[in-house]
N, C-alpha and C positions, 0 to 999 in steps of 0.2 A: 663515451670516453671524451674528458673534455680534450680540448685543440692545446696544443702547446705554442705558448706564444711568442714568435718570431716576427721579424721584417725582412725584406725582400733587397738582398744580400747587394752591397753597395750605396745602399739608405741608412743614415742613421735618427735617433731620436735621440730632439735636447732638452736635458732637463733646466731648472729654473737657474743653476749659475752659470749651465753652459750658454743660456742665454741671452741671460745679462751678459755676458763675453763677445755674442755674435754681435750684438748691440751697439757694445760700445765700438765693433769696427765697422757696422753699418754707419753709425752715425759719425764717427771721424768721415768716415769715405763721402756722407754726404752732406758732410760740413765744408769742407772742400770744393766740391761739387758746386755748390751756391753760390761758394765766394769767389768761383771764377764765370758764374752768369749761366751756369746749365738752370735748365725748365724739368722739373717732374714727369717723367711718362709711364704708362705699364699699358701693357699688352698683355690678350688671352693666353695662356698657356695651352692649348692647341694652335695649329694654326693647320691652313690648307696644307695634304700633301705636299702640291705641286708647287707651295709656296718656298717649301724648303729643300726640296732637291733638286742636285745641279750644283746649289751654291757652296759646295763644303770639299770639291773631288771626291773622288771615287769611296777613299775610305771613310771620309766624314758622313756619306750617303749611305753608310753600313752601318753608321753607328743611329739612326735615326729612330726616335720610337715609335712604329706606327702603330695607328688606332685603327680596331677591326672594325668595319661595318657593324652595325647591330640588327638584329630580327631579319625581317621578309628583303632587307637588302641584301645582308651576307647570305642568307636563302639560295637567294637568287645567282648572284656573284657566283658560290659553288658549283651551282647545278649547272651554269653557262660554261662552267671551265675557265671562268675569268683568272686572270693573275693578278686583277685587282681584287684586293680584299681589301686596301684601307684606302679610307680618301681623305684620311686627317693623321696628325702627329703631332709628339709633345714640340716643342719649340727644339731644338739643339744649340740655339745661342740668342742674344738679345737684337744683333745686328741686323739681321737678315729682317726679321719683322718689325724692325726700328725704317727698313728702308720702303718696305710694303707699306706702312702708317704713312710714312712720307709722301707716299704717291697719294695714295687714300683722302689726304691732308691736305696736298699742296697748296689751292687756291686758300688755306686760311690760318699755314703759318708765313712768319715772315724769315729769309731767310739774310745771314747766315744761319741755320736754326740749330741752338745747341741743345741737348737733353740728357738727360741721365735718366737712366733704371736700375733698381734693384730686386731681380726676382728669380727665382727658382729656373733653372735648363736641364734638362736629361736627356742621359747618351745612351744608348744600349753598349758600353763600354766594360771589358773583361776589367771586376773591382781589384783593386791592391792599398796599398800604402798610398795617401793621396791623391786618390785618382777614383772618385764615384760615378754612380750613376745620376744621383737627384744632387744637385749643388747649385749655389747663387752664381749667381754673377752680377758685380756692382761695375754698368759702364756707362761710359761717356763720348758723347759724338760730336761733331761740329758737321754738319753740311751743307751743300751749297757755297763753298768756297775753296779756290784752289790754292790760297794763302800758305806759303813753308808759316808762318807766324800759329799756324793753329798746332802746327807737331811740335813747333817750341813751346808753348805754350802748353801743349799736354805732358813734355817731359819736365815742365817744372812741377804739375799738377801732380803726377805719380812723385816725386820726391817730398813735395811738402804731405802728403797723405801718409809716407812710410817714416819722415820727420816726426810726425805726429803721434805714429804708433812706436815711434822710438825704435825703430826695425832700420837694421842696416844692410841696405841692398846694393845691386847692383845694376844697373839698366844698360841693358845691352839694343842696340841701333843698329839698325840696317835698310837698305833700299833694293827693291823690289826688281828696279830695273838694272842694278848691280848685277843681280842674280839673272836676270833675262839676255845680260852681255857676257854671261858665260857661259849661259846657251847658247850663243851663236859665238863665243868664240871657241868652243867643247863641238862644236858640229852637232846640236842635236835639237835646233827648231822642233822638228816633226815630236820630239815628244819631252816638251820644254816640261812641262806638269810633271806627270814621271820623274822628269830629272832632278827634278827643285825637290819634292816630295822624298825621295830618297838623299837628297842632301839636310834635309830637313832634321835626321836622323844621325846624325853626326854625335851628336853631344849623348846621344843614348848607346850609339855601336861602336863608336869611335872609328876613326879612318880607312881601317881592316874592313870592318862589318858594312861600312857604303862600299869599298868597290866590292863585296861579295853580294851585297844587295845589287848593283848595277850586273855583275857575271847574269846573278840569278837573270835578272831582268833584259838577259839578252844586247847590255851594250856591247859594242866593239873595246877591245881588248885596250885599243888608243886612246877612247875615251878615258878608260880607269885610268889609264898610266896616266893622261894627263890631267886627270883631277888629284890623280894622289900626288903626283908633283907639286901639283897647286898647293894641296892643303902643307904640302913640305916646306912651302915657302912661305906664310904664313908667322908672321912674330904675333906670341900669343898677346891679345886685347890689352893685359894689365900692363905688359913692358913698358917703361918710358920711350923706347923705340917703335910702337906701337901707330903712329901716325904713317910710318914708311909704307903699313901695308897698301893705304892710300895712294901714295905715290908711284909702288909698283901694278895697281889695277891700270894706274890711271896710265902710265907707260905700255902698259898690254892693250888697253884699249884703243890706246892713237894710234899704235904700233897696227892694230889690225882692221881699224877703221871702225871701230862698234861705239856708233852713236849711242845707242841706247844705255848702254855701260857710261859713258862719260854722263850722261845727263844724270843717270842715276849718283854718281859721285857729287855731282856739282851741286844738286838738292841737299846732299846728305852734308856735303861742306858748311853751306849756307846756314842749317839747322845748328851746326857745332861753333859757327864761328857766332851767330846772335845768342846760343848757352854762355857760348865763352867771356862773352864784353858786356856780361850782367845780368840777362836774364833768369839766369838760375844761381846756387851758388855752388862751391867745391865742385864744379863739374869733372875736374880733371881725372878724380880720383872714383868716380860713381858713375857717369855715364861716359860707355865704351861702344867707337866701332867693331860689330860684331861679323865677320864675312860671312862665317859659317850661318847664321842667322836666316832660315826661312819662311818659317811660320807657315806653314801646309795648305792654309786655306788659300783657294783661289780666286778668292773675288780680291786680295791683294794687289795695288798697280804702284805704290807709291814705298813712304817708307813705312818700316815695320819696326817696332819696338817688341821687348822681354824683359822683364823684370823677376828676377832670382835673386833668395835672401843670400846677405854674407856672412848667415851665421845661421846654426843649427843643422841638421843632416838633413831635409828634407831641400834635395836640390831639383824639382822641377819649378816652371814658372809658376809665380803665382799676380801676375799681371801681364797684361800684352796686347798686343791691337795695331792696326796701321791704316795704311790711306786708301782708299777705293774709289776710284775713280766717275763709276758708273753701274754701283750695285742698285741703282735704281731702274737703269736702264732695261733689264730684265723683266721688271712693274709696267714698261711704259713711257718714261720720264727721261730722256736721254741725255747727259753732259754737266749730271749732278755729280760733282767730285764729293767724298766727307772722306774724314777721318777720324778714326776715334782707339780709345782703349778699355779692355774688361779688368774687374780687381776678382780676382779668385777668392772670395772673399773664404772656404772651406779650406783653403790651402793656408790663407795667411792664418786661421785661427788657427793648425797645427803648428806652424812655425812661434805663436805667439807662446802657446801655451809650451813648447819645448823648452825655448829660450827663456820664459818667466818673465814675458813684458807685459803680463795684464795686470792693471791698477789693483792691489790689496784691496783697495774700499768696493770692488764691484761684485764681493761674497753676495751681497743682499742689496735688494731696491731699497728695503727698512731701514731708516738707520735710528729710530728707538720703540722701545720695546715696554707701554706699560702692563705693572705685574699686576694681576687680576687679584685683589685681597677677599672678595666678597662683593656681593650684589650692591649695598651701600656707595664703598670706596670705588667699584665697577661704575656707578651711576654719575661717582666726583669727575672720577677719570673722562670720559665722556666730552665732559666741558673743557678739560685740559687737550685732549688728543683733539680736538675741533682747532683750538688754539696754536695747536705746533703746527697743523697741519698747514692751515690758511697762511705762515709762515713761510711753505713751502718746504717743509721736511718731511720728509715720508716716516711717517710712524703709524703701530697700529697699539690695538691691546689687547693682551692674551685673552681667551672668550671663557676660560673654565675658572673657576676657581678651586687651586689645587697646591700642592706643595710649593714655596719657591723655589727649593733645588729644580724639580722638575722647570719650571718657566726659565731658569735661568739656561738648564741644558738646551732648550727650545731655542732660544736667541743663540745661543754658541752654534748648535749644527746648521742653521739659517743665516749666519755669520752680520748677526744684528750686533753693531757695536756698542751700543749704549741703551740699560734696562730703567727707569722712571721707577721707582717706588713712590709710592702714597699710601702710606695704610693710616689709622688712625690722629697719629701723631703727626703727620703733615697736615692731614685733612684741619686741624685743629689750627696748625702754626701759620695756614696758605703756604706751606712751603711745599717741597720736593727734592726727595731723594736723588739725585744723578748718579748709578752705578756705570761706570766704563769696565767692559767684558775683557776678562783676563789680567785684569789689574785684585792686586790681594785686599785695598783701601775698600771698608764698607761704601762709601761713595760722600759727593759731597751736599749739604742742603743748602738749599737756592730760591728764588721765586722764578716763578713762568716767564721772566721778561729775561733773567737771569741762564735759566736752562734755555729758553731760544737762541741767545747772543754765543753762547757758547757752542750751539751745535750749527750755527748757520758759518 
């Protein structure tokens, strides 16, 4: 009985226009990428277990994909009663093994060392709407410098890349130790993780669902009241009164002596006031202090960025990243600060294709099509398809000869814009027919220098 053919639920398969689509956000993304000085990198898609956990908390270490020993080790492994069965996993994100490379590296790049990558991460993640198990991630690092100049700099870098894709977002900012000064002034040091982690979750439960998440989680009852108070007080990010939220951290902070909370404010000023006086543009209206803004992962020390479209229904991030202080530091390499951000690049191509911002002309890499009349006119063509090509226009020529209806259906479902006839009667004139697809005009005749000019 043959296999009925499926993939393995939260993977998908692209075919050839979904892929000219991924393409063309790949390459915006790292068209960008170049023209602010990042370097090329890729790393193996396993890496050591131990390389990757620890650095994601608790639930990021669940979502990990381990790879099973193979033959006479997993053998062995069973029969010992180990609990180790794997000693390797796919990647879970680009950063963690961008910081391993680093150490690996050190003596032979020069720092501040910027890079980008674009390559495939998997989660062992329950699949929905958005949210896979195989997906890219296109990011970008700066490290080796503790420069606020590098988080300005990457918040201009996500706007001109969603500028480019014609997508209107919204970038949402926060600072890490903001969130670590409501740790200590919420009374809850001993289990700061936990707490950020269920604050993290806000924008999914909404206000209710964290202090039911804290009950569950055994906080004190003062705690909730005084988080939900907090989040009462709160004017939402887009208000023009929106700046005040600032002013009332920064009042609770002096009010209760939490250094860490004020420095976090003070970073986070700094970043808004060099957006503000020219470094980016429209800041006012696109990038927002965000309080509620956590971002789960814990190798987080600095500020945090999110980036969520303002159009289409698809509302989780589809960009984000922030400052780390010393995720090297766990390799080895001690008081390497970097910071950087990922482009969900599977998320932006939902939002893209929702909202109907991918370029019309990306139907086909083709864009002419000559019609195959016979072996002859097949052999003239030849010499003309070498000629567009060296022009730099992608064209090919149909390989059969067979009906024209048929060749012309061929270029319409492959969304070829423009078919070349030559049948006898050009071959004779040096001319060529120019048909443009979905136009009723038989087309116009031209020479080679004529049909190039026109389609370049």
């Amino acid at each position: 009985m043959a296999t009925k053919p499926s993939i393995p639920k939260g993977t998908r398969d692209f075919g050839p226009v979904e892929m000219l689509r991924r393409k063309y956000i790949f390459g915006t993304i790292e068209r960008v990428f170049q023209k602010y000085g990042y370097l090329p990198l890729e790393t193996p898609a396993m890496e050591n277990l131990d390389t990757l956990t620890g650095k994601y908390g608790e639930e990021g270490d669940r979502l990990i994909f381990k790879i099973l020993k193979r033959g006479a080790e997993l053998e062995r492994a069973v029969q010992d009663g180990s609990k180790s069965l794997a000693a390797e996993a796919l990647r879970y994100d680009l950063t963690v093994p961008f910081a391993r490379y680093v150490v690996q590296n050190q003596n032979e790049l020069a720092f501040p060392f910027k890079r980008y990558q674009i390559q495939p991460v998997w989660r062992a993640d329950r699949p929905q709407k958005g949210r896979y198990r195989e997906f890219y991630q296109c990011d970008a690092d700066v490290i080796g410098s503790t420069s606020l100049l590098n988080e300005v700099e990457l918040v201009c870098l996500m706007q001109e890349v969603f500028d480019a894709l014609a997508l209107k977002v919204k970038v949402h900012v926060n600072n890490r130790k903001i969130l670590l000064g409501l740790v200590e002034l919420f009374n809850v040091s001993d289990r700061a993780t936990e707490f950020i982690t269920i604050m993290d979750k806000r924008d999914k439960v909404g206000v209710e669902g964290v202090a039911e998440e804290l009950r569950k989680n055994n906080f004190s009852s003062k705690v909730v009241d005084d988080l939900t108070a907090f989040y009462g007080r709160i004017i939402p990010m887009e208000d023009e009164r929106g700046p005040q939220n600032h002013r009332m951290l920064s009042t609770m902070f002096e009010e209760a002596g939490v250094a860490v909370g004020l420095q976090g404010l003070k970073e986070l000023g700094d970043v808004f006031y060099a957006l503000a006086n020219g470094a980016t543009k429209a800041v006012d209206n696109r990038v927002f202090h965000d309080l509620t803004l956590a971002r789960g992962l814990d190798y987080y020390t600095g500020a945090i960025f999110e980036v969520k479209a303002a159009e289409g229904t698809l509302h989780s991030s589809i960009c984000g990243g922030g400052r780390y202080d010393d995720l090297t530091g766990v390799f080895g390499l001690k008081g390497m600060s970097g910071v950087g951000i990922s482009f969900g690049a599977d998320r932006i191509y939902d939002v893209l294709l929702e909202t109907n911002k991918f370029p019309t002309e990306l139907g086909s890499s083709t864009k002419l099509l000559f019609a195959n009349f016979g072996e002859k006119e097949a052999m003239h063509c030849l010499k003309l398809l070498r000629q567009v090509r060296e022009a730099g226009i992608a064209s090919e020529l149909y390989p059969d000869q067979v009906k024209l209806p048929k060749q012309f259906t061929y270029a319409e479902k492959k969304g070829i814009p423009y078919v070349a006839i030559v049948g006898e009667t050009e071959m004779n004139a040096g001319l060529v027919t120019l048909k443009k697809m979905g136009a009723n005009e038989k087309g116009d005749a031209m020479t080679m220098d004529e049909l190039i000019q026109r389609l370049k």
